[in-house]
N, C-alpha and C positions, 0 to 999 in steps of 0.2 A: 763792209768797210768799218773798221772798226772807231771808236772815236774819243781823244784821251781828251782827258778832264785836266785842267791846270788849277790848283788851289793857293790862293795869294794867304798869305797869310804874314802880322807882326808875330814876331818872339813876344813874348807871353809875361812881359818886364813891367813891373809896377813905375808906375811914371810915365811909360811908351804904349801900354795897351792897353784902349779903349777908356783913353782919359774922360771920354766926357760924363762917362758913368760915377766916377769917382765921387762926386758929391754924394748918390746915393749907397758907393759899396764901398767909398775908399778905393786908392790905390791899391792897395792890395788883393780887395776883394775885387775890381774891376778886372786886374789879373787872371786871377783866377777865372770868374768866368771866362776871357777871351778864349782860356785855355779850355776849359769844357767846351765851347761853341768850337774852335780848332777842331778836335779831336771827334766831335760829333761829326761837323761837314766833310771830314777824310773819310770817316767808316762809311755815312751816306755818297759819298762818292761811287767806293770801291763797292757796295752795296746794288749801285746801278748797273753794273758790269755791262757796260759798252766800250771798254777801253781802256789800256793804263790812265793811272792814277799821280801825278806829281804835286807835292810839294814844294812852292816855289815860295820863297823866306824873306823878309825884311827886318834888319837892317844887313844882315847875312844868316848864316845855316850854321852857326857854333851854339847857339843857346841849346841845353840839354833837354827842354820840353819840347822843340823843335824834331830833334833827334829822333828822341822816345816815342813822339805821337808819328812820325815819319815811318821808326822800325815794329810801331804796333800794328801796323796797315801793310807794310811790305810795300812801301812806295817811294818812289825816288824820291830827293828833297837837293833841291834846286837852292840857288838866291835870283831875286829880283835885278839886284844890280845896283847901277845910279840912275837918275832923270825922275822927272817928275812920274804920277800916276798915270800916265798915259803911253810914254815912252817905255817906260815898263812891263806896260800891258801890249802895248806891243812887241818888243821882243819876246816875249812870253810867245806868243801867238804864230811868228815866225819861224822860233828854233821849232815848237811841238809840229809846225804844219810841214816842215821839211819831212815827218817819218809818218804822217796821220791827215787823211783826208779831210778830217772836224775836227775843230778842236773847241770844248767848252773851257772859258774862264769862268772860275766863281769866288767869291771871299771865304769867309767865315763867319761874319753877324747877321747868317739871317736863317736861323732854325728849322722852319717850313720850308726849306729849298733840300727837299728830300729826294730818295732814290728817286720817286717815280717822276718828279719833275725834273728833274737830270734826264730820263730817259725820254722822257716826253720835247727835252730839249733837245737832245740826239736826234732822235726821229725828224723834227722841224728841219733838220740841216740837211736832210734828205731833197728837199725841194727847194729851201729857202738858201738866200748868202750866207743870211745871220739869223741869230735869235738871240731874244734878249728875254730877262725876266722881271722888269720895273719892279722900283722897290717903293714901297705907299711914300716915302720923304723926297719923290721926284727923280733919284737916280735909278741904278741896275745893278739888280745882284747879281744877275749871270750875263755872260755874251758869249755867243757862239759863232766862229767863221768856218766858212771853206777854204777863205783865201785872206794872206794875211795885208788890212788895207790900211797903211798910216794915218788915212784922213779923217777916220772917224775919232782918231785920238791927239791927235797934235794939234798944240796952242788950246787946248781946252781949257774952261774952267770948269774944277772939283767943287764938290762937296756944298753944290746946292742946291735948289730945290728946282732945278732948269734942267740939270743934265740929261736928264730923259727925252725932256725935248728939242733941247740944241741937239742930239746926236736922230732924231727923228729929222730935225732943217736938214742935218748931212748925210744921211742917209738919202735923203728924197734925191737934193741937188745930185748924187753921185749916183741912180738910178737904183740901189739896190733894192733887193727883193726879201725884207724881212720877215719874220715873227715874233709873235708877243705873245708869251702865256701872262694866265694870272698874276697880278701882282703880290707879290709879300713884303711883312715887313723885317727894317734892320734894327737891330739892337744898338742902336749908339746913343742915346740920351735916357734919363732917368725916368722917361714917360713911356719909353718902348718897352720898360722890363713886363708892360702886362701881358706882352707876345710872347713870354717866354712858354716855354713847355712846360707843366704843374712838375716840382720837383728839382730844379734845375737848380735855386739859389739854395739848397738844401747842403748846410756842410761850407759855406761861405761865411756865414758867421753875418751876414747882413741881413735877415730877415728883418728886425724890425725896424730898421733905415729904410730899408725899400719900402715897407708898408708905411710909414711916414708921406713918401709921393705920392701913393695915389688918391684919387680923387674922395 
């Protein structure tokens, strides 16, 4: 059974991607990488080969980076839609599980969430409902269903250092039967850029802004 990968991703717009980095790369370099991490997580996707590959877009699927890193991969490319992050991720979840047994959701800022931990997250879905792959700032870079379940995403709150846990509370109350691989981390503040892979801010023009952060 095979088991498709959904990839969320923003268009790649200085001012809308991955502002919080901006202090250390600018807006425009902030950009830019979004777009290198984009483009890396699709190849690593399609690299796992357990299953089609989607691209699913925010704020819609017309930005040309969007496009380009969609038709370098041979992967469909979706929009997310309206509603909050959750809402989202659940429709995402629904339309893929109508034609795919498993379906993996994942971002794009979090580097180490490579082929083999893709694959390793497919496999979990063999036994398990879900599986997720906590991200070291408290949320999750990946989730993986059987079955597509509203509760673990509606009326949530994002983007803080809980969400791993409040979806661990609803998980329990709701009986499922999870898995957790290692944790990695996400790239969204000026102190995560030391996760990056040697090489990466190479050609952004912000080296020596970034070396100003660290310790």
């Amino acid at each position: 059974m095979s088991t498709a990968i959904v990839v969320f991703a923003k268009a790649p717009v200085p001012g809308l991607a991955k502002t919080r980095l901006a202090p250390a790369l600018g807006e425009a370099g902030a950009a830019a990488l979004a777009e290198r991490m984009l483009r890396h997580a699709l190849a690593q996707a399609v690299a796992a080969d357990v299953g089609p590959v989607e691209l699913c877009a925010a704020p819609d699927a017309s930005h040309p980076a969007l496009q380009a890193a969609a038709a370098a991969q041979g992967v469909r490319l979706t929009e997310q839609g309206t509603g909050d992050l959750g809402l989202r991720m659940h429709r995402a979840f629904a339309r893929s599980l109508m034609h795919h047994g498993r379906v993996l959701l994942i971002g794009t800022d979090a580097p180490s969430l490579d082929a083999g931990v893709l694959r390793q997250a497919a496999s979990a879905l063999q036994d398990h409902d879900a599986v997720f792959v906590p991200a070291l700032d408290g949320g999750y870079a990946l989730v993986g269903q059987r079955r597509a379940d509203p509760r673990w995403f509606s009326d949530m709150r994002w983007s803080h250092d809980r969400v791993m846990e409040d979806t661990r509370e609803r998980l329990r109350a709701a009986g499922v039967r999870w898995a957790e691989l290692p944790a990695v981390a996400d790239i969204d503040e000026p102190a995560d850029l030391v996760h990056l892979p040697t090489g990466w801010l190479d050609g952004l023009d912000v080296v020596s802004s970034v070396e100003e952060q660290q310790p």
